[in-house]
C-alpha positions as CSV (number, residue, x, y, z in Angstrom):
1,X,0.0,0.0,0.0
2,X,1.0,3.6,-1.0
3,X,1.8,6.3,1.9
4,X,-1.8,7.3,1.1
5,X,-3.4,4.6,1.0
6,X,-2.6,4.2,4.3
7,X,-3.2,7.4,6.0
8,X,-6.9,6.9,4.3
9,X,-7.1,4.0,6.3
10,X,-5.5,5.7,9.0
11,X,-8.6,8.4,8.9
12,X,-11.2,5.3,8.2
13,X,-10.4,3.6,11.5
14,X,-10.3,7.3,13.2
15,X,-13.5,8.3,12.0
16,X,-15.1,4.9,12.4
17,X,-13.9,4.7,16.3
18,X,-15.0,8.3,16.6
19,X,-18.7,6.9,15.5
20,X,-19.0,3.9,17.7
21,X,-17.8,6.1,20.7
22,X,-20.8,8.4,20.1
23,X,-23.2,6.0,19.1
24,X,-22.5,3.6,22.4
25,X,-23.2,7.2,24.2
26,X,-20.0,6.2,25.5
27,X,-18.6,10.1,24.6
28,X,-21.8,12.4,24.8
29,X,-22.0,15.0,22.2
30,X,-25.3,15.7,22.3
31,X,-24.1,19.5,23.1
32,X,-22.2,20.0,20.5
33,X,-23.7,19.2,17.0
34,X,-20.8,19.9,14.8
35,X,-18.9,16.4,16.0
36,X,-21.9,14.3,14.2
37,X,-19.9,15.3,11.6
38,X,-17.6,12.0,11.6
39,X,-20.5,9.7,11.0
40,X,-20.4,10.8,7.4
41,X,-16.7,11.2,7.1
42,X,-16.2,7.8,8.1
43,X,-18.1,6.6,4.5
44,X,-16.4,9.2,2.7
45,X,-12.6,7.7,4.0
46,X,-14.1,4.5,3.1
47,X,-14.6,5.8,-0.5
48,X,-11.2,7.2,-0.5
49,X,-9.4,4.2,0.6
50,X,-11.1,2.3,-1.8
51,X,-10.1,4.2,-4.6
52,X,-6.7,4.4,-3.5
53,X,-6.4,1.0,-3.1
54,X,-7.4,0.1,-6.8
55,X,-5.2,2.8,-8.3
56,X,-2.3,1.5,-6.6
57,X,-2.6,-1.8,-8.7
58,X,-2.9,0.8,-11.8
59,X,0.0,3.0,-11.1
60,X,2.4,-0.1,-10.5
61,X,1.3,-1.9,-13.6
62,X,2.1,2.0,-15.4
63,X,5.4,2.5,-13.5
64,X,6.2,-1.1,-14.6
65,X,5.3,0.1,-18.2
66,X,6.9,3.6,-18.4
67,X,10.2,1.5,-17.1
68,X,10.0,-1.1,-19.8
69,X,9.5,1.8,-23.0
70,X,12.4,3.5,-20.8
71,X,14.4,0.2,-21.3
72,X,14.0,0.2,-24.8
73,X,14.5,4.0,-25.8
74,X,17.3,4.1,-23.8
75,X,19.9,3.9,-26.3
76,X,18.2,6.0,-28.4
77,X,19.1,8.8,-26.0
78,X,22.9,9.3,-27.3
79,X,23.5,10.3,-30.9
80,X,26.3,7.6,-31.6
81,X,23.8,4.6,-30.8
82,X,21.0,6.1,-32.9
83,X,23.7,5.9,-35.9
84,X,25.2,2.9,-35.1
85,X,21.1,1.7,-35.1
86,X,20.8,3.1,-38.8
87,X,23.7,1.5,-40.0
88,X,22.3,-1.7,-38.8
89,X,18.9,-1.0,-40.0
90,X,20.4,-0.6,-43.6
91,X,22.2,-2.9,-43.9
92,X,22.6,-4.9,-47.2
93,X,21.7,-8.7,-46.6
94,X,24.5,-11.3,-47.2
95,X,24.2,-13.7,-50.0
96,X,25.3,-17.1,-48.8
């Protein structure tokens, strides 16, 4: 899991504690309404870490790809491989 994948988790778990200590009644914030404001948070982490957690899979399988088209333009990058690479290209076959 990526860095923040994991701090949307981190937030989940928060946020879904946060919920199940006011709903017990365990914490009472029936004074001050603005705190019912994790109950939704907690589904909106959820979201988050979901979507996080697929990408990751995506952006790894694209890192993976960018690396392997870096692998192969790679010695396209210095002017004497691309000319060696045109001389081979050009080449006349060999009659056996």
């Amino acid at each position: 899991m990526s860095r923040l994948t994991k701090i949307m988790l981190d937030m989940l778990f928060i946020n879904s504690v946060a919920s199940a200590l006011f709903l017990t009644g365990m914490v009472d914030v029936s004074d001050v309404p603005g705190l019912y404001v994790v109950f939704p948070l907690a589904a909106v982490f959820y979201g988050l870490f979901l979507v996080c957690l697929a990408l990751d899979k995506e952006v790894a399988a694209f890192d993976a790809d960018e690396h392997t088209h870096h692998d192969y333009a790679a010695p396209l990058e210095h002017p004497h491989n691309v000319e060696s690479l045109h001389n081979h290209e050009h080449r006349e076959p060999v009659a056996a």
